[in-house]
N, C-alpha and C positions, 0 to 999 in steps of 0.2 A: 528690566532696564527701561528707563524712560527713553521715548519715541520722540525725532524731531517732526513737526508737519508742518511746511513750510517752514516757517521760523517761529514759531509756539510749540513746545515742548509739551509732550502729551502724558498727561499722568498714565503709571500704567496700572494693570489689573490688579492686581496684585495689593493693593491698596486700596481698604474699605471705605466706598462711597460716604461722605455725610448724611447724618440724618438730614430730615425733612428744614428746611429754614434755616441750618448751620452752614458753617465752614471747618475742613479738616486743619486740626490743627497736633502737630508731630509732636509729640513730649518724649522724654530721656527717664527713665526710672531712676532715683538718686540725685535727679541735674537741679542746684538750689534755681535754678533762673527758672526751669520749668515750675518748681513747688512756689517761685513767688508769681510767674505767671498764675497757676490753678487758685492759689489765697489772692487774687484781684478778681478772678472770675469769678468766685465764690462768694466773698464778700457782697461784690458789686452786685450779686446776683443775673448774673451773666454766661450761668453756665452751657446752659441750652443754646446758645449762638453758638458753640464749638460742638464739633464729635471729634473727642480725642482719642491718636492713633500715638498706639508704642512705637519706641523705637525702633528699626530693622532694616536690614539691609538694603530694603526693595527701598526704603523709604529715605533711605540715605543718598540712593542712585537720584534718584528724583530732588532732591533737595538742591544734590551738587547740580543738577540739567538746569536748574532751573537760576541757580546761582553762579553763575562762572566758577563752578568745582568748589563751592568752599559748601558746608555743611554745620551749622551749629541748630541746638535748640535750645528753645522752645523754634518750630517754626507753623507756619500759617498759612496756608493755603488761599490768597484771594480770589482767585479762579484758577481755573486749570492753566497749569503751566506758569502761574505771577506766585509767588512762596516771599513773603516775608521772614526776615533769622530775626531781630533784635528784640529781646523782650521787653524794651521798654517803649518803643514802635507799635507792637502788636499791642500793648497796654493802651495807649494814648487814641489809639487807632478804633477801640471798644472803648474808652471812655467818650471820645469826642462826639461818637457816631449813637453814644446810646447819652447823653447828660451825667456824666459818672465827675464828681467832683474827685480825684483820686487822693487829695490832701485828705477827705475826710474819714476816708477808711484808714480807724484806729489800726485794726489787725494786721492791713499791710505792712504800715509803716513800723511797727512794731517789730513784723517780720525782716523787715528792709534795713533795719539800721540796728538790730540787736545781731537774728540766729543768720541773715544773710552776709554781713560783713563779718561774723565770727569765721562763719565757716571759710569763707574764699580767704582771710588769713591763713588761717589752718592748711588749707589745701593747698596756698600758693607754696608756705613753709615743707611742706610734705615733699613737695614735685621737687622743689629744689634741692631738696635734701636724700631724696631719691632715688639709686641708679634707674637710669631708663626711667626717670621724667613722666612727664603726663600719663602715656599711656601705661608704662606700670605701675600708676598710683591708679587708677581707674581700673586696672586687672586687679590689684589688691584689695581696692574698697569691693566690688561684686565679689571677690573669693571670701572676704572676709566677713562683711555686712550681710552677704546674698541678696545685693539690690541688683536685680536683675527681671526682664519682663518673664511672662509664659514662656515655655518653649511652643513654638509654633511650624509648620510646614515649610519648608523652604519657597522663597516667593510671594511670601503671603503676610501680612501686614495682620495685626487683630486691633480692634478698636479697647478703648479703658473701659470698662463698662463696671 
């Protein structure tokens, strides 16, 4: 669980440092916001400013520290204890800071307005059609799909490598 010091919330152990010259950045296995987050990195050629980390518990605790209890991904690590959620924030945020025209990456937008707004159709029609709502359509997609990370140690975060 993440640690208060002072009033800056301390990442904990339990969650693998960034490489050299990045920032940690939380992804969801299956979450279309994190796959259009990775297709802007990619594109843009921007991978190597993140080390990305799966999703997990320890990383969930920390997200909510850092966010007044709320948890979504894609999220971002600005320093320790400052975690941006919205993925079009953390986009804007690596285009501004690197000269990323984001209109001009075809594959995004491709991505963005063809397989991203099919699916969150889909999946909103699902949840609501659903008994038990969101989270039994995201227990059914991993049981069904097997979108799911490594299993890993309790406590312990692994990076996407």
């Amino acid at each position: 669980m993440a640690a208060l010091e002072g009033e800056k919330v301390v990442p904990p152990e339990g969650i693998p440092a960034a490489n050299e010259g990045s920032l940690r950045l939380f992804m969801k296995m299956g979450c279309p916001f994190c796959t259009k987050l990775a297709f802007f990195l990619a594109e843009a050629g921007l991978l190597s400013k993140v080390t990305m980390i799966y999703d997990h518990p320890v990383v969930r605790e920390y997200v909510k520290a850092t966010n007044e209890g709320k948890c979504t991904f894609p999220s971002l690590e600005v320093e320790p204890g400052v975690v941006m959620r919205e993925t079009d924030d953390i986009i804007n945020k690596f285009a501004t800071e690197n000269g990323v025209d984001v209109d001009s990456l075809l594959g995004l937008k491709y991505f963005s307005t063809g397989m991203l707004k099919s699916f969150m159709h889909l999946f909103k029609d699902k949840v609501a059609s659903t008994e038990g709502g969101y989270p039994a359509v995201t227990t059914w997609i991993a049981d069904t799909v097997g979108v799911r990370p490594p299993e890993v140690a309790e406590g312990m975060a692994l990076k996407i490598e």
